[in-house]
PyMOL CGO cylinders between C-alpha atoms (Angstrom):
from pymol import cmd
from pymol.cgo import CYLINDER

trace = [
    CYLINDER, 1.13, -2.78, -1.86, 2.19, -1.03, -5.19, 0.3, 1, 1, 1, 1, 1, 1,
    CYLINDER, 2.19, -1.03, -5.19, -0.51, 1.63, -4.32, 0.3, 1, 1, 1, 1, 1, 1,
    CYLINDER, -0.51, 1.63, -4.32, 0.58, 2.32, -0.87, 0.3, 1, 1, 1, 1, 1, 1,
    CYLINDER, 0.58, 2.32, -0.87, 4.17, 2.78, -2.07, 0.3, 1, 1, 1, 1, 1, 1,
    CYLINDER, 4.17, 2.78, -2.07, 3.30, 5.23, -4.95, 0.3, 1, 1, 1, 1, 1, 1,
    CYLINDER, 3.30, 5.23, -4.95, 1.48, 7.10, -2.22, 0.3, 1, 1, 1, 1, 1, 1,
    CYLINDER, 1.48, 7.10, -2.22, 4.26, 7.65, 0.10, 0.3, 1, 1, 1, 1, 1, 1,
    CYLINDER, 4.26, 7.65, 0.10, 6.37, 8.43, -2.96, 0.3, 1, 1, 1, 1, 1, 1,
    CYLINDER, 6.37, 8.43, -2.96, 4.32, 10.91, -3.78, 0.3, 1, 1, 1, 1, 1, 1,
    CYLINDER, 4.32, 10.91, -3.78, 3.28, 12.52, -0.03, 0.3, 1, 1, 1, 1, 1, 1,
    CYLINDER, 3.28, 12.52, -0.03, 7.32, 12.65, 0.12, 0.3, 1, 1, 1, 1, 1, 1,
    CYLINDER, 7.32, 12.65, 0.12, 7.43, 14.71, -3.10, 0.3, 1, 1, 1, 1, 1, 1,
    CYLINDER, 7.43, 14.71, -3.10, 4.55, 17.11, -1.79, 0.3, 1, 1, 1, 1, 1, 1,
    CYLINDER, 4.55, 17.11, -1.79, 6.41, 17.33, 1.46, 0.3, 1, 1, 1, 1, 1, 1,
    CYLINDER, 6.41, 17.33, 1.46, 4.03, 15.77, 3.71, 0.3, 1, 1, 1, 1, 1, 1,
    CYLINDER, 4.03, 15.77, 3.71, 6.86, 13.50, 6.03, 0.3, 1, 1, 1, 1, 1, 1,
    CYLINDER, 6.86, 13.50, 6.03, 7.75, 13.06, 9.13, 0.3, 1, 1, 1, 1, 1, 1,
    CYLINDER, 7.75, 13.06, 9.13, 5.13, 13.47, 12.28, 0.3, 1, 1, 1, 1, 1, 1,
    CYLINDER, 5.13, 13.47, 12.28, 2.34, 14.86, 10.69, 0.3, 1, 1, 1, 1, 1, 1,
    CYLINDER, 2.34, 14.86, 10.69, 1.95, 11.63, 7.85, 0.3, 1, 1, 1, 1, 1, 1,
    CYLINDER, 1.95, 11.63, 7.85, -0.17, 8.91, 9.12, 0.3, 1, 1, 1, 1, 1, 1,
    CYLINDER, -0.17, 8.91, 9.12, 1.85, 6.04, 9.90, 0.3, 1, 1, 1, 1, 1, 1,
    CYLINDER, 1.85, 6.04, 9.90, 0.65, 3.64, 7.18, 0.3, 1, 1, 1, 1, 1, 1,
    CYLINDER, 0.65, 3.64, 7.18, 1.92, 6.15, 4.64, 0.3, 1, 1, 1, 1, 1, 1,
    CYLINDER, 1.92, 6.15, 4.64, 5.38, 7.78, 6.47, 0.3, 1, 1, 1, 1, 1, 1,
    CYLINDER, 5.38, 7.78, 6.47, 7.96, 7.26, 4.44, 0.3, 1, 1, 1, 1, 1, 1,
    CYLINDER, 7.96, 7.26, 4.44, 10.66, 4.50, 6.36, 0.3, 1, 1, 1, 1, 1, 1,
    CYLINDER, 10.66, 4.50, 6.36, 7.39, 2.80, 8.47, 0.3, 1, 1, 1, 1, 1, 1,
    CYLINDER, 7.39, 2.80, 8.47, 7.25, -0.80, 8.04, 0.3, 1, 1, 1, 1, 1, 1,
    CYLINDER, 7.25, -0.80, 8.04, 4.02, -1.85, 5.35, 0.3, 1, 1, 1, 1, 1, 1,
    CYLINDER, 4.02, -1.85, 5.35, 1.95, -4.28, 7.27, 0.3, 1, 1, 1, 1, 1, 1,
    CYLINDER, 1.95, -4.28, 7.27, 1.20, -7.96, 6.75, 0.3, 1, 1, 1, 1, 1, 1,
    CYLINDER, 1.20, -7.96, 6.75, -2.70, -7.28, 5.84, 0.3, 1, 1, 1, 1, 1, 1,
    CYLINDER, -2.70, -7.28, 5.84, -1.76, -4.92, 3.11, 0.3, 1, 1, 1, 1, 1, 1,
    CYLINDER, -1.76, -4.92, 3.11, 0.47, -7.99, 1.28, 0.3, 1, 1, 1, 1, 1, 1,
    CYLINDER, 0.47, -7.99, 1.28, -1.35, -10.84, 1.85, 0.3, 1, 1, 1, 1, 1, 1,
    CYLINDER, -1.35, -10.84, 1.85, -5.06, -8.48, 0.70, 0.3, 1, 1, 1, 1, 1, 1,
    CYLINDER, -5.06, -8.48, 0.70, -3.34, -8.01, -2.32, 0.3, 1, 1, 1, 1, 1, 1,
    CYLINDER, -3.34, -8.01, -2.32, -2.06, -11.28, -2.74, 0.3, 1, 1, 1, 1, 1, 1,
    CYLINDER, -2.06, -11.28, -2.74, -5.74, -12.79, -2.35, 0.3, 1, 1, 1, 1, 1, 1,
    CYLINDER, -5.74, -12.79, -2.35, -7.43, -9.83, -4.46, 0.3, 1, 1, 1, 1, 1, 1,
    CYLINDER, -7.43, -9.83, -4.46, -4.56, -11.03, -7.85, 0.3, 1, 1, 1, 1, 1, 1,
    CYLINDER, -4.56, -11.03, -7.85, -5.28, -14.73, -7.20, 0.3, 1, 1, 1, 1, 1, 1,
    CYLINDER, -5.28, -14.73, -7.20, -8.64, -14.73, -6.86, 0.3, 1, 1, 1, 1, 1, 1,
    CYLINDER, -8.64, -14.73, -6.86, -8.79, -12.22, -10.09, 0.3, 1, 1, 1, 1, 1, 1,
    CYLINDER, -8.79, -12.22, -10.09, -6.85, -14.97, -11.65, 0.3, 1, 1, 1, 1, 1, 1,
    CYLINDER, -6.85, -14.97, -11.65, -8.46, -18.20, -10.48, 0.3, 1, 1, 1, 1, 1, 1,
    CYLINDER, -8.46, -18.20, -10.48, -12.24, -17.62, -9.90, 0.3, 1, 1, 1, 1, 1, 1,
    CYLINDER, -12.24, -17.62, -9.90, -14.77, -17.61, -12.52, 0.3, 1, 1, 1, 1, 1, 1,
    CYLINDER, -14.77, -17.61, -12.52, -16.29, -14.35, -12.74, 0.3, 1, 1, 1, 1, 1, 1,
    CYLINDER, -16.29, -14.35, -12.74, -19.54, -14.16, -13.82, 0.3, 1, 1, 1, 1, 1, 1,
]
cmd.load_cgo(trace, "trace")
């Protein structure tokens, strides 16, 4: 979710806005669920699963 906020930061700061963004990364558009609860999962498991 960090990502994906650092990456409309920075398509604001080059300029890219408005209609011609995609509308995961337009700056305002509403993050969805899958991108939070993916990273959620990807720290805990990181965390909590044995890794080989």
């Amino acid at each position: 979710m960090l990502a994906l906020m650092l990456l409309r930061r920075g398509l604001a700061v080059a300029g890219v806005t408005g209609d011609n963004a995609p509308r995961l990364v337009q700056v305002g558009a509403d993050l969805p669920y899958a991108v939070g609860i993916a990273g959620g999962m990807a720290v805990w498991a990181w965390r909590f699963l044995p890794l080989p």
